[in-house]
Each structure stands twice: as structure tokens, then as C-alpha cells.
PASE-35399 format. One line per 10 residues: number of its first residue (from 0); for each residue x, y, z of C-alpha. Coordinates in steps of 0.05 Angstrom, whole numbers, plus 5000, padded with zeros to 4 digits. Layout:
<nodes>
NUM	X:Y:Z; ... $
</nodes>
This chain:
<nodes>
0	5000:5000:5000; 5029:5073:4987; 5003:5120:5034; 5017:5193:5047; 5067:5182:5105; 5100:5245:5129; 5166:5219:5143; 5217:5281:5109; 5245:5234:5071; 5179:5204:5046 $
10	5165:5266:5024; 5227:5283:4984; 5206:5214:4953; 5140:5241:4926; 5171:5304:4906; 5206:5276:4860; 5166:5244:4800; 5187:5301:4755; 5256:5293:4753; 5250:5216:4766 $
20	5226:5219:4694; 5286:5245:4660; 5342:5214:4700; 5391:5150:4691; 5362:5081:4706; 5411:5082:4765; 5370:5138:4799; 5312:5094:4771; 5340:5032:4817; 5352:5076:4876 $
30	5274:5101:4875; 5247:5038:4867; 5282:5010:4925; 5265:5075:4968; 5196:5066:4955; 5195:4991:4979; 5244:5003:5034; 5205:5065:5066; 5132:5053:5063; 5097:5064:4994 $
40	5033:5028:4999; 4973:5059:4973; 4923:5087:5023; 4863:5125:5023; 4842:5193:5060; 4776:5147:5072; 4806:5093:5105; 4749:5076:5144; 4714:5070:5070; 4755:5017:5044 $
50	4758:4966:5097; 4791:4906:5072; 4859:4953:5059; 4855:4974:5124; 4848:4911:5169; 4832:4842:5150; 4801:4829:5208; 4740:4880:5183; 4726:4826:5133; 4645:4808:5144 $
60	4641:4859:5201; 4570:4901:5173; 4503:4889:5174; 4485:4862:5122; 4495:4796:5074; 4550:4831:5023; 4586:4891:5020; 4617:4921:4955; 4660:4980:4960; 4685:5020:4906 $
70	4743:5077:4919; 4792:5123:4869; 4850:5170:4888; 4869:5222:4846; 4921:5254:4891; 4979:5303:4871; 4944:5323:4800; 4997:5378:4803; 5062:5342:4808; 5059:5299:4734 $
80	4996:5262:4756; 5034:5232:4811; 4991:5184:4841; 4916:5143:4819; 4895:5091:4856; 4832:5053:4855; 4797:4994:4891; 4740:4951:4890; 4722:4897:4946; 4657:4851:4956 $
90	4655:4813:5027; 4605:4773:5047; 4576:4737:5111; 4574:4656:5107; 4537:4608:5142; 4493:4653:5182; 4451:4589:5205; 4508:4552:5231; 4541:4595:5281; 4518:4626:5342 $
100	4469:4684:5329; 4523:4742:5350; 4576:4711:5311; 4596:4736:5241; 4648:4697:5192; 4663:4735:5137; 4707:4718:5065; 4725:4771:5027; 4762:4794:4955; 4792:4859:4936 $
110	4832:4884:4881; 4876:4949:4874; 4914:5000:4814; 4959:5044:4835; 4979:5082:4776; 5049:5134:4786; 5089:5185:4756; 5038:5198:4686; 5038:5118:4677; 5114:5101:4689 $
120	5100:5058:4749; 5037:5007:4754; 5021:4969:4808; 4963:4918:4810; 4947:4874:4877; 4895:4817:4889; 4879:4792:4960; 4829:4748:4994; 4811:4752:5067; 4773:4721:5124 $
130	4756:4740:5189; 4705:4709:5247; 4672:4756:5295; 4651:4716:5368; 4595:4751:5411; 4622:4764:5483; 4560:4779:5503; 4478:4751:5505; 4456:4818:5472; 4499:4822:5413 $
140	4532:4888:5437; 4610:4869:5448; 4647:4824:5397; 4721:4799:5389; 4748:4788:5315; 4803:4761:5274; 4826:4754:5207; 4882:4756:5151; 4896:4761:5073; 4941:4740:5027 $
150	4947:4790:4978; 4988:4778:4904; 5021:4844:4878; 5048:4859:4810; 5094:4920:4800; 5113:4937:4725; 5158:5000:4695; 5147:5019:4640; 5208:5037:4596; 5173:5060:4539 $
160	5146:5121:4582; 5218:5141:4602; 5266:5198:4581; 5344:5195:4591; 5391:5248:4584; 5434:5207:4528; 5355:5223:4485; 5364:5292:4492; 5383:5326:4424; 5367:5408:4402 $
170	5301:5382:4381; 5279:5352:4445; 5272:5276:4480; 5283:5250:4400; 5345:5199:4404; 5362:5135:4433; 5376:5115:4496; 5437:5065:4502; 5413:5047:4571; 5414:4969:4582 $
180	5357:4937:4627; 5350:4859:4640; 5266:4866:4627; 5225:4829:4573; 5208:4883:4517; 5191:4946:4547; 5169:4923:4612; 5207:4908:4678; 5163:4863:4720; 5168:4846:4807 $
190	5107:4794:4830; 5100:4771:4911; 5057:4750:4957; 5046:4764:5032; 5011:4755:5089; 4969:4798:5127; 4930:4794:5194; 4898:4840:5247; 4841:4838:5307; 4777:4880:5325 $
200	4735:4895:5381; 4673:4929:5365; 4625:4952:5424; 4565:4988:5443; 4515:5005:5496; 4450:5010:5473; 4427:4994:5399; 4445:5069:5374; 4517:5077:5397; 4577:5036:5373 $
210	4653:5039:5384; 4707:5007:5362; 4786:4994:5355; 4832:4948:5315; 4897:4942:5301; 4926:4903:5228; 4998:4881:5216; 5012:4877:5128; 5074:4840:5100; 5083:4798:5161 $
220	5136:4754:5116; 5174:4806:5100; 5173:4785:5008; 5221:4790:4973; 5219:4842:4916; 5273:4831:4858; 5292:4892:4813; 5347:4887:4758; 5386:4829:4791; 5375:4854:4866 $
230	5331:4830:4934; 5302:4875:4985; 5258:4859:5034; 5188:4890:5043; 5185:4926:5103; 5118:4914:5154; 5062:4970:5167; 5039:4971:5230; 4960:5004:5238; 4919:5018:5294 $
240	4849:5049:5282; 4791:5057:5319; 4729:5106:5321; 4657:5097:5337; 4592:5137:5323; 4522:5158:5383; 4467:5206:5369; 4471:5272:5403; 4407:5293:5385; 4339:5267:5353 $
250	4357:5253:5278; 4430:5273:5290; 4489:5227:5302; 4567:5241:5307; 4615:5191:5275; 4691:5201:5293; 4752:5161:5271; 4833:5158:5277; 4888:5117:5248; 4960:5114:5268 $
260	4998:5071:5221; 5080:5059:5220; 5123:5033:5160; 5198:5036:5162; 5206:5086:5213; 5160:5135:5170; 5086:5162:5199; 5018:5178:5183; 4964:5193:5234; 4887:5213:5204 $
270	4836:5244:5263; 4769:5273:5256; 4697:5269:5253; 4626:5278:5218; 4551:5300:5230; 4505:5260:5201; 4435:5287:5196; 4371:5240:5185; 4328:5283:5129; 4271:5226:5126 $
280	4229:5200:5183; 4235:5121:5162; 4284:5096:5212; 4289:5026:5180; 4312:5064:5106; 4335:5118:5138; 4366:5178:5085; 4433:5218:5113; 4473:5268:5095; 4544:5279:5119 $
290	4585:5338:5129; 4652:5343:5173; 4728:5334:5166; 4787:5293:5183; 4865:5315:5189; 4923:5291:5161; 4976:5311:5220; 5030:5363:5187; 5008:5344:5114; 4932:5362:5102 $
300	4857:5382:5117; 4810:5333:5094; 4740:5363:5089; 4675:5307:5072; 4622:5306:5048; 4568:5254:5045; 4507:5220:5031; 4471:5152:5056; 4400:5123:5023; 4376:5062:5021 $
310	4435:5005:5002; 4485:5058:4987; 4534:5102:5026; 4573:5156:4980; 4635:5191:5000; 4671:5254:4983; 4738:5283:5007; 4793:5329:4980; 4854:5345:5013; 4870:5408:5014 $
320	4954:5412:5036; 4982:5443:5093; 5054:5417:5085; 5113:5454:5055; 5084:5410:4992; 5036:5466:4988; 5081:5513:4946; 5091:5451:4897; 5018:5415:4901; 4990:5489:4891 $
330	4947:5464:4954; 4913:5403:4912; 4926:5345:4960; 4884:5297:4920; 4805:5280:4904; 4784:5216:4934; 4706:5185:4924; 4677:5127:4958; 4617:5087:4944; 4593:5027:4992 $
340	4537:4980:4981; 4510:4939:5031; 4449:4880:5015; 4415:4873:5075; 4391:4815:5101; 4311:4794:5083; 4287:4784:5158; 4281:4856:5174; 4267:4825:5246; 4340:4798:5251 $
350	4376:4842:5304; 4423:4890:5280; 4492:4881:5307; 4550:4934:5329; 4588:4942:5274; 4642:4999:5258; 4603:5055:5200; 4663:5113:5197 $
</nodes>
């Protein structure tokens, strides 16, 4: 996953796809392994919208019998369309009938672009998950869970996209490079797997509140990633999270989340919170609207915007930079959408369960 971690050094990183572009395949090299040695897995402002990148263990955890959730990342537009990620993940609950009534197990599938520097880097990930959810308690209200992933992950460069100084004539980028790279065609390919796992404990105290906090560990195994002839290790991303949502007032609710998460020595911590505000008076299909705003600490403001009807939740965020990237990002942090899909379950009898929403 590349995230926006504020490490300096991360952020000299990001800084810079422009020259990156137009710069021997040694500086090429040196990048690649930066970005796989310091943290550059793909993350989302909405992290608590795309739940099977953030912790396996949210795998099944909704109310509901599938979930499909759609997200895209647009973020740096300024800096040589730096960075475009997108995701889409369906989890389901199985075997309702055979476990206890409080319990949830939940499989799950998700796959993920993450699109750099105008094209030059693509990376592509497929994962599979599972997680089990035990009631602690007779009413439904407190549950323990677990699960993991294994996630496959394709990165390719491509060299056709590239400009080297040896190209540079009076007319422009129009000769031929003499650089030398051990690829097939145009292409340099790196494929692993890893491992993933994490826990969550979701709570609540009456059938309005809920609360919750988790904690994920990604590349457990450490892969190996080969590039031109040499082996680095994947470093591990550590993640905490946690949040919960209770009504304040009749028809209006506050939903607050955080995440902490730790790759390499590099940092990012999210905070921040939501009103929602019931505009309908049909509690069961209930119609929201969402306005608040999360931080990114020393990097951004993230102001949302949202709406919930019926099956669907849509989100909207923008991050507007606080950073010294400012100057460079002309303040455009990065658009980010999210769209969720729950199908609920045809008893509209069966109790609902505390389950994490933001």
C-alpha cells in the first residue's frame, strides 16, 4: 500500500516524479528500492471506507449479507499526475445458520491500481481475506474478531514512458537511449505474495451507539521484491484504528475516527469526525447526509462530504495541503470518492449488530 506518510524523507520521495522521469536508470534503481524500503503502499484519506485495505480482520464485520466498495485516488494532480489509485472489494457473511446468532464469519476479495508518475509505474494487487467475529455477550453488543489476507502484487515499469539524458538532442527527448535493462520488451516486471492479519473489538451500549478499535499488521513475511538482479525485503506497516459513532440529538448522530499507522520508521496519523443528519422520518431506510472533516497531522485538511439512502453510502473528500508540499501541490492534495453497498439481510426482524460505520 502507498500511503501519504509524512516521514521528510517520504516526502522528498513524492517530490520527485518530475525529475524521476528524465534521470539514469541508476536513479531509477535507487527510487524503486526507496519506495519499497520506506513505506509506499497505497492508502486512502477514507480509510474507514475501504475496509479490507485497512484491516483484515473487518472482513464480514457490517450488517448486512455483502458489501461492495468502490474507491479512486486522484492525489497530487499537480506534480505529473503523481499518484491514481483505485479499489474495488465485495465481502460477504457465510453460514449465518450455523454459528451462534452474535457471531459473524466473513470471506472477502479485493483488488487494487495504483497508477504513478503519468503511467511510468503500475502496480496491481489481488487479496482474499477472512475474518470470524465471536459475541462476548447475550445481547449482541460486544464482539472479538480476527482475520488475515494474502494479497498477490504485481509492479511493472514501464520503459517505453521514460526519458534519459543520452535522448536529449536540440530538438527535444528524439534519440536513443543506450541504457541496458535485464526486462522482457519494454516492461520490467516484480510479483509477491504476503501475508496479512489484524484483530477488532467492536462495542456498544444501547442499539444506537457503537465503538470500536483494531489494530492490522501487512507484509508479516517480509517478500522479497527483485529489481534488475537485486533483493530487498518489504518492510511491515503497523496500523491501529479505531472510532465509533452515538446520536447527540433526535435525527443527528456524530461519527469520529483515527488511524496511526508505521512503515519503516515513516508516519501517518488521520483524526476527525462527521455530523450525520437524518432528512427522512423512516428509521428502518433511513436517508443521511454527511458533512465534517478529518486531518492529516503536518500534511493536510480533509473536508467530507456525504450521503447515505437506502443500500448505498457515498463519500467525498479532498485534501486540501498544509505541508511545505503546498508551494509545489499548489494546495491540491488529491480528490478521493467512495461508494459502499450493503444487501441487507431479508428478515428485517433479525437484530442489527454493532458494527464499525466511519
Amino acid at each position: 500500500m502507498r500511503y501519504n506518510l509524512k516521514n521528510t524523507g517520504t516526502k522528498k520521495l513524492r517530490n520527485q516524479n518530475r525529475p524521476f522521469l528524465m534521470q539514469r536508470s541508476l536513479l531509477l534503481i535507487l527510487l524503486f528500492v526507496a519506495a519499497t524500503s520506506y513505506g509506499q503502499d497505497p492508502n486512502f484519506s477514507q480509510f474507514f471506507a475501504s475496509p479490507l485495505t485497512l484491516n483484515p480482520a473487518m472482513t464480514g464485520k457490517f450488517n448486512g449479507v455483502s458489501r461492495l466498495a468502490i474507491n479512486y485516488r486522484n492525489q497530487w494532480p499537480t506534480i505529473n499526475t503523481a499518484f491514481r489509485t483505485g479499489t474495488a472489494s465485495a465481502d460477504f457473511n457465510i453460514i449465518p445458520n450455523r454459528i451462534p446468532e452474535f457471531d459473524q464469519f466473513g470471506v472477502g476479495v479485493m483488488g487494487m491500481y495504483d497508477v504513478n508518475g503519468a503511467g511510468v509505474m503500475k502496480n496491481s494487487y489481488l487479496a482474499a481475506s477472512m475474518a470470524y467475529h465471536k459475541g462476548l455477550d447475550e445481547n449482541g453488543y460486544h464482539s472479538m474478531g480476527a482475520g488475515f489476507s494474502v494479497n498477490y502484487a504485481q509492479r511493472r515499469l514501464d520503459l517505453s514512458k521514460l526519458n534519459f539524458e543520452d535522448e536529449l538532442t536540440s530538438l527535444g527527448f528524439t534519440g536513443v537511449t543506450s541504457e541496458v535493462f535485464n526486462g522482457n520488451g519494454q516492461f520490467l516486471n516484480v510479483n509477491y505474495m504476503d501475508v496479512n492479519a489484524g484483530f477488532l473489538y467492536t462495542g456498544a451500549t444501547t442499539d444506537y451507539n457503537n465503538f470500536y478499535i483494531g489494530a492490522s499488521l501487512y507484509h508479516i513475511n517480509r517478500p522479497k521484491v527483485s529489481f534488475q538482479g537485486a533483493t530487498y525485503l518489504m518492510n511491515p506497516r503497523f496500523t491501529v484504528h479505531g472510532g465509533g459513532y452515538f446520536p447527540v440529538a433526535d435525527g443527528t448522530t456524530v461519527f469520529a475516527s483515527a488511524l496511526h499507522q508505521r512503515q519503516a520508521g515513516a508516519t501517518e496519523t488521520i483524526f476527525g469526525a462527521a455530523v450525520g443528519l437524518t432528512v427522512n422520518s423512516d428509521y428502518d431506510n433511513a436517508t443521511e447526509l454527511y458533512a465534517g472533516s478529518w486531518v492529516r497531522w503536518n500534511d493536510a485538511i480533509i473536508p467530507y462530504i456525504g450521503l447515505e439512502t437506502g443500500n448505498f453510502r457515498l463519500g467525498i473528500t479532498y485534501d486540501v495541503n498544509t505541508s511545505r508540499l503546498a508551494a509545489a501541490s499548489q494546495r491540491r492534495g488529491g480528490m478521493e470518492v467512495s461508494l459502499i453497498y450493503i444487501t441487507k439481510h431479508a428478515d428485517p426482524n433479525k437484530k442489527k449488530l454493532a458494527c464499525p460505520k466511519f
